[in-house]
C-alpha positions as semicolon CSV with decimal commas, in nm:
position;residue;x (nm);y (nm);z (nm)
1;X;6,357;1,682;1,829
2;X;6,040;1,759;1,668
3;X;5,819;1,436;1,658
4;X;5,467;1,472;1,449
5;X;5,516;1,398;1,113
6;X;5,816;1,598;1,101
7;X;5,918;1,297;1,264
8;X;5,876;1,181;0,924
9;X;6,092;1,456;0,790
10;X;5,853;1,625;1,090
11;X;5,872;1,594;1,212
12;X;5,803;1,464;1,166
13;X;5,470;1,597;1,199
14;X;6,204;1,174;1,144
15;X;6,411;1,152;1,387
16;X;6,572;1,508;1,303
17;X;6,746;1,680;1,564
18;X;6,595;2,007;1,466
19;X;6,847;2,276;1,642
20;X;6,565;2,538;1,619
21;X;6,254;2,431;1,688
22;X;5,942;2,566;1,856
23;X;5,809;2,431;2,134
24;X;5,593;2,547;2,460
25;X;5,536;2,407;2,843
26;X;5,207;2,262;2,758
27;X;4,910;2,280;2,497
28;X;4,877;2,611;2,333
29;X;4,619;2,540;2,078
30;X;4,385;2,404;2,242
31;X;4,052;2,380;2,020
32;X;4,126;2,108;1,776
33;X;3,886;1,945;1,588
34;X;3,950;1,625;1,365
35;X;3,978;1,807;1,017
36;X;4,157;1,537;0,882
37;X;3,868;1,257;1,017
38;X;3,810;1,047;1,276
39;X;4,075;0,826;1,214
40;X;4,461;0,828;1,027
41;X;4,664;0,575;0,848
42;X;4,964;0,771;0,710
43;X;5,236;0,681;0,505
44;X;5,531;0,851;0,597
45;X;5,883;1,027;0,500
46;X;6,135;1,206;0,571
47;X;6,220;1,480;0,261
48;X;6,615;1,539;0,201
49;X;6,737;1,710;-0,097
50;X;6,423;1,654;-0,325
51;X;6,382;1,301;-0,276
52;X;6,144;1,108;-0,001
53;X;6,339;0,847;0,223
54;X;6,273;0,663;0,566
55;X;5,907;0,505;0,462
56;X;5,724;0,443;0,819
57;X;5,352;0,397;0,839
58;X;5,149;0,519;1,179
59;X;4,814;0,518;1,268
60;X;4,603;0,756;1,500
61;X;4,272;0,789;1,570
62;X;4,063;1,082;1,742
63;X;3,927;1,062;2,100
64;X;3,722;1,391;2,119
65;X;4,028;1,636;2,152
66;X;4,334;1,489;1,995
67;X;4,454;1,224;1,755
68;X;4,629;0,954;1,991
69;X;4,893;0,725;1,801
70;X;4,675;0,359;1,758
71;X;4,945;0,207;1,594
72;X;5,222;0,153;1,326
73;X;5,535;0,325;1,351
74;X;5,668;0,685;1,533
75;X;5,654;0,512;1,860
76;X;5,764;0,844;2,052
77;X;5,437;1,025;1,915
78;X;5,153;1,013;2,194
79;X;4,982;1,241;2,020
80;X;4,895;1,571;1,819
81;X;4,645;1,818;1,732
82;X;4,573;2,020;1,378
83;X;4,454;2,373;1,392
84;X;4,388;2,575;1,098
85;X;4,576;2,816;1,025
86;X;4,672;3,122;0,710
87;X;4,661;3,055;0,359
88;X;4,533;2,669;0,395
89;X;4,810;2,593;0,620
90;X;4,788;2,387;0,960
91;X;4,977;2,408;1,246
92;X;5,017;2,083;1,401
93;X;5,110;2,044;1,785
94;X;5,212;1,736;1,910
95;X;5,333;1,560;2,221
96;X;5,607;1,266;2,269
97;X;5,527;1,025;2,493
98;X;5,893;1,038;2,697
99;X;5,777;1,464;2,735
100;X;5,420;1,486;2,701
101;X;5,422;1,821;2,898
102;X;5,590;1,972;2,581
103;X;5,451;2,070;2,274
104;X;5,630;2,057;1,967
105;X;5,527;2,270;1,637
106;X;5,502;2,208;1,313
107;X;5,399;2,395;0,995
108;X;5,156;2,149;0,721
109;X;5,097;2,214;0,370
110;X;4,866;2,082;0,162
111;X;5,020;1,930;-0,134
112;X;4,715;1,735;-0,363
113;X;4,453;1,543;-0,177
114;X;4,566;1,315;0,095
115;X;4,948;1,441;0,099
116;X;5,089;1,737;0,302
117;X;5,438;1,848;0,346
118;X;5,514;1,906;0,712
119;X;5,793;2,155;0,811
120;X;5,900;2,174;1,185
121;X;5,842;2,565;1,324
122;X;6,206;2,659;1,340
123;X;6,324;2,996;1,584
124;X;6,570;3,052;1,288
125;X;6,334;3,129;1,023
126;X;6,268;3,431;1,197
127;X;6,471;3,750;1,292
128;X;6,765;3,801;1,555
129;X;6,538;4,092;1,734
130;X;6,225;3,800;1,683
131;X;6,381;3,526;1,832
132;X;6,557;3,748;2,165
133;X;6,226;3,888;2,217
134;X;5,996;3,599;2,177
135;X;6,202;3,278;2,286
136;X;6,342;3,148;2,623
137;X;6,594;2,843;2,623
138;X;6,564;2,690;2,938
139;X;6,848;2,466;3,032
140;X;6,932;2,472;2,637
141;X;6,596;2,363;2,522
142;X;6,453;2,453;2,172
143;X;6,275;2,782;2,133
144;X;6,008;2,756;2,468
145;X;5,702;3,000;2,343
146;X;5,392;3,099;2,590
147;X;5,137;3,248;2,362
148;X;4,965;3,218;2,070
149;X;5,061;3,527;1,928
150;X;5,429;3,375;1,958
151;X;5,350;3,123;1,759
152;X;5,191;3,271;1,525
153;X;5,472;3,506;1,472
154;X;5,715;3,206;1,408
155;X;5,458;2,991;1,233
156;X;5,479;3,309;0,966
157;X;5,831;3,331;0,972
158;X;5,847;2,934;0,865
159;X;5,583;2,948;0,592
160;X;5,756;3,243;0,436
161;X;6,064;3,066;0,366
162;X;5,898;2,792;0,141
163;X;6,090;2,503;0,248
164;X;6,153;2,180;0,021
165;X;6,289;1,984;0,305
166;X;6,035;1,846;0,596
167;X;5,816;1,523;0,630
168;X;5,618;1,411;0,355
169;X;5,263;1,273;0,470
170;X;5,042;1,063;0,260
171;X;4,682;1,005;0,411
172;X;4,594;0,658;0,343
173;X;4,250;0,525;0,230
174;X;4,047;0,376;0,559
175;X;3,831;0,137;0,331
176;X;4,136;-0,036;0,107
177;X;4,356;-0,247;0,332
178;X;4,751;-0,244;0,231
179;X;4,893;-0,537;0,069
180;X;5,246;-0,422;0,193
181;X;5,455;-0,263;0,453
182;X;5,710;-0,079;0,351
């Protein structure tokens, strides 16, 4: 369910269906600015029991509030945002193109220089009294947060578990065009 980069796990931030995930009725972050430059070629994959599988390649580029998918692979992304968030993590909130009224969370961390692990926001990392208080399922949905503050709170309760699982991302050179697809 989740579709940035986890898509590629996110994600990915892979086609997961993610039984927990985060997601809200519209934008909650809403102050994005292009941290990661003005424009994206990633290398992508889905992370399963310590090893990287599913390469896919996508490229986005920023139009003044988002990135917006330009090309390459993850078809169902429209787009996504990166906000900054504790302890050099990122929340990333993105949008699929069949729901682009929903936003979908996920949870990046920086790995070495160009290459993050993303980790979809997941209701279950948190608490039972957490998750009754803070999430509404509507007709079965994924945990459907209003506020900030919610997210926050779940955002927290992802990063603490220290995940191995996730997308991999792998921010690709501009300048040096590839020589392969994968």
């Amino acid at each position: 369910m989740k579709s940035f980069l986890v898509r590629a796990a996110f994600v990915a931030l892979c086609g997961l269906v993610l039984t927990g995930c985060v997601d809200s009725s519209g934008q909650i972050l809403t102050d994005a600015q292009p941290i990661l430059g003005p424009r994206l070629n990633l290398q992508l994959y889905s992370l399963r029991e310590g090893h990287a599988h599913d390469p896919e390649r996508a490229s986005f580029a920023w139009d003044g509030k988002r990135y917006v998918r330009s090309g390459g692979g993850m078809k169902d992304v429209s787009s996504f945002r990166v906000h900054p968030f504790e302890a050099g993590d990122t929340i990333i909130q993105s949008s699929q193109l069949r729901h682009p009224q929903i936003a979908e969370y996920a949870l990046m961390r920086k790995l070495a220089e160009g290459a993050y692990q993303v980790i979809a926001i997941d209701e279950d990392d948190a608490d039972e009294p957490t998750r009754a208080a803070q999430c509404k399922h509507p007709g079965g949905a994924a945990c459907r947060i209003e506020t900030r503050e919610q997210l926050f709170t779940f955002a927290r309760a992802t990063a603490a578990k220290r995940k191995t699982d996730g997308g991999l991302a792998i921010q690709l050179d501009d300048a040096r065009p590839s020589k392969h697809r994968p």
